[in-house]
C-alpha positions in Angstrom: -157.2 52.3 102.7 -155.7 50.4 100.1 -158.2 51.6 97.0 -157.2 55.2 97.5 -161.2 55.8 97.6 -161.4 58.7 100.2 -158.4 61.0 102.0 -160.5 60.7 105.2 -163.7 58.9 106.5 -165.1 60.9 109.5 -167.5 58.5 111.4 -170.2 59.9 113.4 -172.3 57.6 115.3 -175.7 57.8 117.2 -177.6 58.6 114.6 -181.2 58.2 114.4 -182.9 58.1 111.3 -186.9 58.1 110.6 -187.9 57.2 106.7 -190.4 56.0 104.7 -189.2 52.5 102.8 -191.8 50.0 101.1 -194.7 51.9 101.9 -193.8 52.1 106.1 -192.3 54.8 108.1 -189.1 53.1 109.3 -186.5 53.7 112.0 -183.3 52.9 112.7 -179.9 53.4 114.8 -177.1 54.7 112.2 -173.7 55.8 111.9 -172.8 58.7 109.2 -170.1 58.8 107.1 -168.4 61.8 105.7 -166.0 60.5 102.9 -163.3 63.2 101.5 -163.0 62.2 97.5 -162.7 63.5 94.6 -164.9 64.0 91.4 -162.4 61.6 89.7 -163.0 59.3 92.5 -166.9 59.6 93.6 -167.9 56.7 91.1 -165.6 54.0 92.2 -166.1 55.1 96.1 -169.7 54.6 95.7 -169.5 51.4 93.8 -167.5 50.2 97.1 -170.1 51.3 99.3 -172.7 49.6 97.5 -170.9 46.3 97.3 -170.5 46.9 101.1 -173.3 48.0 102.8 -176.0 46.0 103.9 -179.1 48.0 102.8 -180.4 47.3 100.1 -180.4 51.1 98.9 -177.6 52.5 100.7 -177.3 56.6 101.2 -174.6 58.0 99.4 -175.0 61.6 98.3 -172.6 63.6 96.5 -172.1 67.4 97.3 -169.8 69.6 95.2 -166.6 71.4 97.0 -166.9 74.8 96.2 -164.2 76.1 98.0 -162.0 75.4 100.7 -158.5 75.7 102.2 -156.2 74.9 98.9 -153.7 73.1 101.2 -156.2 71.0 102.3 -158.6 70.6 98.8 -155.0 69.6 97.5 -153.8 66.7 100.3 -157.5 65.4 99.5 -156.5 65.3 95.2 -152.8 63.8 96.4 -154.8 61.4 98.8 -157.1 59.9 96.4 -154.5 59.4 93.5 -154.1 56.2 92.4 -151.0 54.9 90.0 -152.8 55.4 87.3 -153.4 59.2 88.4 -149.6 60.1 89.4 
């Protein structure tokens, strides 16, 4: 929580996922993340998730806000804002 990387992390496990990796299909037990950032943030939060996660090719996939409750687009800006930001 320190690193001011995401407002909120929503963690949904049980999920199943079925891929192809190294030439085999693949399946495993996995638990989804949902990480609130911003633009201004996205590079830093995925270079954390990298140095985290076990795989070697870890799924992190960006998708643009394009709207959404200002109160709430605005706590996520003020949540991700570091000292250098403020």
């Amino acid at each position: 929580m320190g690193e001011r990387l995401a407002a909120c992390v929503n963690v949904l496990p049980g999920i199943t996922s079925v891929y192809r990796w190294q030439g085999a299909v693949e399946r495993a037990d996995e638990v989804l993340l949902l990480a609130k950032t911003t633009k201004a943030r996205l590079a830093a939060l995925t270079e954390r998730i990298i140095a985290l996660h076990p795989h070697e090719l870890p799924e992190v996939i960006a998708v643009d806000i394009d709207g959404g409750l200002p109160g709430y687009l605005a706590w996520i800006a003020d949540e991700t804002r570091t000292g250098a930001d403020a």
